[in-house]
MDAnalysis code that builds the backbone (N, CA, C; Angstrom):
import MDAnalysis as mda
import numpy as np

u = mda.Universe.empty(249, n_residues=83, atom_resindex=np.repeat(np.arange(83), 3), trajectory=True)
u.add_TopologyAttr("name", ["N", "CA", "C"] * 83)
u.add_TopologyAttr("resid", np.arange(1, 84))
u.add_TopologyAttr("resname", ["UNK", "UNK", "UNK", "UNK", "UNK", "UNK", "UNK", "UNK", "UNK", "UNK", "UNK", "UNK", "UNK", "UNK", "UNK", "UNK", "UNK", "UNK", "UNK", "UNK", "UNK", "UNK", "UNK", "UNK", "UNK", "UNK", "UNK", "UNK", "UNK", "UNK", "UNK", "UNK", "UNK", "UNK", "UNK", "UNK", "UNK", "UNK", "UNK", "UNK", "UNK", "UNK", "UNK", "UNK", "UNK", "UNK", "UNK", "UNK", "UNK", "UNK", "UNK", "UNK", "UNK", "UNK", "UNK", "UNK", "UNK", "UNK", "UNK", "UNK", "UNK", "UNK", "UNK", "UNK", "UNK", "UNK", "UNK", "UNK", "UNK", "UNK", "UNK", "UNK", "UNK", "UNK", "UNK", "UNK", "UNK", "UNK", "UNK", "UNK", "UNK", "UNK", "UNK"])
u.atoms.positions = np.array([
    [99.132, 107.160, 92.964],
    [98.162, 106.174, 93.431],
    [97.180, 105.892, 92.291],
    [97.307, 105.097, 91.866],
    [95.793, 104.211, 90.626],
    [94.867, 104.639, 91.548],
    [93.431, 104.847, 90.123],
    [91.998, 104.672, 90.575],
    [91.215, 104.162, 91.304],
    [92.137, 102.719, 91.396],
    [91.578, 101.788, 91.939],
    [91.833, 101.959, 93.085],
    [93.379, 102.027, 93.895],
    [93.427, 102.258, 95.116],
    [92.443, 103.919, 95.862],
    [92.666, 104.813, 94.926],
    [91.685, 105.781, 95.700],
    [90.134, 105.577, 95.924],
    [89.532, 104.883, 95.270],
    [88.142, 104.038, 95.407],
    [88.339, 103.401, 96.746],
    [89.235, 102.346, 97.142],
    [89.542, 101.423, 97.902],
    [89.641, 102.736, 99.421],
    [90.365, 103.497, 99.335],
    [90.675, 104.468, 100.224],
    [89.621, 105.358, 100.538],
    [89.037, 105.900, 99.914],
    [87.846, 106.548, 99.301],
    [86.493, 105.526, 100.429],
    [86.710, 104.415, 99.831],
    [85.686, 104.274, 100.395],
    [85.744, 102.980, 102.137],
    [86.557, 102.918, 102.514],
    [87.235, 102.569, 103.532],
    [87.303, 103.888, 104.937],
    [87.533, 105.225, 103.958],
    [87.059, 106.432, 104.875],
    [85.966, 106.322, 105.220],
    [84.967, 106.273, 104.276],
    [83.426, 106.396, 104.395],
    [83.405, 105.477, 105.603],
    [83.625, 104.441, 105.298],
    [83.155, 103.427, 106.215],
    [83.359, 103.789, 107.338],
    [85.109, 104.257, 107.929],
    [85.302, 104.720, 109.279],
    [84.366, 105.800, 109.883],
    [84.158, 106.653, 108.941],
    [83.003, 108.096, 109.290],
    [81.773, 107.062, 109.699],
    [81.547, 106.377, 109.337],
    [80.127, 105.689, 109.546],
    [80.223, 104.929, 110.752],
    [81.259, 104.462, 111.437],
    [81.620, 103.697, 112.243],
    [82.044, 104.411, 113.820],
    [82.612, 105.911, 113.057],
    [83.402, 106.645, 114.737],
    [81.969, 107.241, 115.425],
    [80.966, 107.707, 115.421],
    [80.289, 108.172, 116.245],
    [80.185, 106.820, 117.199],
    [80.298, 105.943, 117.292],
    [80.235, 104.525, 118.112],
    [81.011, 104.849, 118.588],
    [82.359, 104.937, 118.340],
    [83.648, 104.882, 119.757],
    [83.665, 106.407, 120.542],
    [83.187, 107.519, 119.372],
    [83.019, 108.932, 120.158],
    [82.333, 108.793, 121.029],
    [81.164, 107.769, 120.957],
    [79.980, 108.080, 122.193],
    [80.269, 107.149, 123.538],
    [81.428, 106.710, 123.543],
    [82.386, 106.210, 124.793],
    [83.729, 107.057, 124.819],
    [83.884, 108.362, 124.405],
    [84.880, 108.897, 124.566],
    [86.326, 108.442, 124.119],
    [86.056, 107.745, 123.090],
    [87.229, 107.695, 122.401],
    [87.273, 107.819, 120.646],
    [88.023, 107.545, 119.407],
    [87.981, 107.829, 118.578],
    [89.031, 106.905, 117.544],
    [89.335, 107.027, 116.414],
    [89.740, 106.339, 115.556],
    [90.454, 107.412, 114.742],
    [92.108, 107.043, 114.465],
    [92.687, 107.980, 113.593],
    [92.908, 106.803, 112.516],
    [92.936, 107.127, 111.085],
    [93.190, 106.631, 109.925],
    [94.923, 107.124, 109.279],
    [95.474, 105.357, 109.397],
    [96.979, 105.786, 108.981],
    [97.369, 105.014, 107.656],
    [96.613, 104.386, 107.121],
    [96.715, 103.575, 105.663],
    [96.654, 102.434, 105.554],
    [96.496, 102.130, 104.129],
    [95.938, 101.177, 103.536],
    [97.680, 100.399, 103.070],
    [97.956, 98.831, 103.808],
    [99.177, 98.780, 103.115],
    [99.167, 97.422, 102.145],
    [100.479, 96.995, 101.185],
    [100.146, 96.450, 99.880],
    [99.421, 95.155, 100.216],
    [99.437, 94.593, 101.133],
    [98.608, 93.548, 101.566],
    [96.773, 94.170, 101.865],
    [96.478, 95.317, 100.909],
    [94.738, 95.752, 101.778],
    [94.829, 95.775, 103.608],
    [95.597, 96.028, 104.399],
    [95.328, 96.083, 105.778],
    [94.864, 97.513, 105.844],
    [94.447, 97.596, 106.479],
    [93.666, 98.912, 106.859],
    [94.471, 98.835, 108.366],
    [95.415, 100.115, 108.380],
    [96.091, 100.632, 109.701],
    [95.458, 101.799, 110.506],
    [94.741, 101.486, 111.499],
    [94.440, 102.711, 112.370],
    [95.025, 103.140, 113.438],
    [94.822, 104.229, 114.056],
    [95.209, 104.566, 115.844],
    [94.058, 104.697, 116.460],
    [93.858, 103.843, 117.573],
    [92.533, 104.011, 118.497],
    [93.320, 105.347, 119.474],
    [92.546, 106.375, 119.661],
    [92.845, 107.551, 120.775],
    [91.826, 107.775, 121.466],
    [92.060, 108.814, 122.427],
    [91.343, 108.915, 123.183],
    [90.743, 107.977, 124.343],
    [89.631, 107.639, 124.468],
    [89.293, 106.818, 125.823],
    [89.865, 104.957, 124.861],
    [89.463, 105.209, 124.393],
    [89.856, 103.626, 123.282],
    [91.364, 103.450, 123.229],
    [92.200, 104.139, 123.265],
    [93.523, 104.340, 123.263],
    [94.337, 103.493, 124.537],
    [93.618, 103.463, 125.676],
    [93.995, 103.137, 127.332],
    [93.167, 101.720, 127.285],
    [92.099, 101.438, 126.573],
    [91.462, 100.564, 127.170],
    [91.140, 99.110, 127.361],
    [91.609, 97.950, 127.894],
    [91.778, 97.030, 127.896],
    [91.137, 96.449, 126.816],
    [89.894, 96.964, 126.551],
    [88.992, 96.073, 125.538],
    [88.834, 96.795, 124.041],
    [90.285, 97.743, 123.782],
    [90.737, 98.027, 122.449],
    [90.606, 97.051, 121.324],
    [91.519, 96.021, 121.676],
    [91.559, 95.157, 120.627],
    [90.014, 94.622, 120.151],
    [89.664, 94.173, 121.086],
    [88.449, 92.981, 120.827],
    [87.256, 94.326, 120.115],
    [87.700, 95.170, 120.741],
    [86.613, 96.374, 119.860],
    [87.002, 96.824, 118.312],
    [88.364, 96.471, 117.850],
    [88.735, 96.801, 116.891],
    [88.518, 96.145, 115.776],
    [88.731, 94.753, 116.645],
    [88.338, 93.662, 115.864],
    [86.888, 92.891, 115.301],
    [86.312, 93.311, 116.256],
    [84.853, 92.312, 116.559],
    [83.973, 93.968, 116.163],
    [84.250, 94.810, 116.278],
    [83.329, 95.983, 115.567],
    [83.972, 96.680, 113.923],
    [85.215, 97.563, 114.607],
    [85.575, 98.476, 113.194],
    [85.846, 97.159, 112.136],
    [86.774, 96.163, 112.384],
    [86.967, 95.440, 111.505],
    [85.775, 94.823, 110.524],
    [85.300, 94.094, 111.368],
    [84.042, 93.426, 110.623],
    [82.918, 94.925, 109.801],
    [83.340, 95.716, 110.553],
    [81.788, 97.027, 109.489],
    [83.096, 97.339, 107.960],
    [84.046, 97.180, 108.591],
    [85.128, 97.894, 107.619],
    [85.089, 96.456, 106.727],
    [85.495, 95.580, 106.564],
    [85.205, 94.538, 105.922],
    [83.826, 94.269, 105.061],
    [82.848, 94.666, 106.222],
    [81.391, 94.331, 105.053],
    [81.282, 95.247, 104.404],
    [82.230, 96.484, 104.628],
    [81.699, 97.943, 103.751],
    [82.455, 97.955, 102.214],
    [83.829, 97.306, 102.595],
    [84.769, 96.923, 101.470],
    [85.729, 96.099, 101.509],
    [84.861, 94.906, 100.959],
    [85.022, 93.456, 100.844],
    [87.065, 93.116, 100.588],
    [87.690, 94.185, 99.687],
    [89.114, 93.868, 99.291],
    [89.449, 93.879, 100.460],
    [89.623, 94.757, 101.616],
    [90.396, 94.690, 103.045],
    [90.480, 93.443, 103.563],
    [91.634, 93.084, 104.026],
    [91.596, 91.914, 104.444],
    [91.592, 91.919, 106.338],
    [92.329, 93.023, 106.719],
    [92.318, 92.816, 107.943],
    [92.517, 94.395, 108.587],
    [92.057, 94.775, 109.882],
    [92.251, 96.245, 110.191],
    [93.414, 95.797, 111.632],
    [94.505, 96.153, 111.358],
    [95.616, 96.266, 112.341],
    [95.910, 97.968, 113.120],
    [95.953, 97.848, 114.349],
    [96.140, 99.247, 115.265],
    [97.557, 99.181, 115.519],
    [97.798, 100.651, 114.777],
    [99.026, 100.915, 114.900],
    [99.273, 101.733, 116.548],
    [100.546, 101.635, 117.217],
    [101.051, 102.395, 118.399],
    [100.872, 104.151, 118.234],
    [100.490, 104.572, 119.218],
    [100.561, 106.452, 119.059],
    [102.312, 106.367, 118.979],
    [102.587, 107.371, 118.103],
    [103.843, 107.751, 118.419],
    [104.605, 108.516, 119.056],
])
C-alpha cells in the first residue's frame, strides 16, 4: 500500500472514531471494511443500525457527509451486507 493510500485510510479511521459514539448512543455501530480503487469507503452498519429501516438515510445524510468533510478524496461511503 503507498503513503498516500495509508494517510487516506489513516485518516478516514479517524473520522469513523469521531463519528461512532453517534450510532453507539442508539445502540448500534459501524464496522470498517475498505477503501476501494474508486475512494469508496465500504462499511457494515451492526448492531441496532444493522435492522433499521432508517440505515441508509443515516449512512448517507450523517457518516457519509462527516466522512467526506473529514477527507475530501472519498467519493462515496457504500454499506456492505453482514456476511
Amino acid at each position: 500500500m503507498s503513503q498516500e493510500n495509508q494517510s487516506l485510510e489513516g485518516r478516514v479511521l479517524e473520522a469513523i472514531e469521531m463519528f461512532r459514539p453517534q450510532l453507539q448512543a442508539d445502540g448500534g455501530d459501524m464496522e470498517y471494511v475498505g477503501i476501494d480503487a474508486q475512494n469508496r469507503v465500504h462499511l457494515r452498519l451492526v448492531g441496532a443500525c444493522g435492522s433499521c429501516p432508517m440505515a441508509v438515510m443515516t449512512l448517507k445524510m450523517g457518516v457519509e457527509r462527516y466522512i467526506k468533510d473529514a477527507v475530501p478524496e472519498i467519493t462515496e461511503v457504500v454499506q456492505d451486507q453482514p456476511e
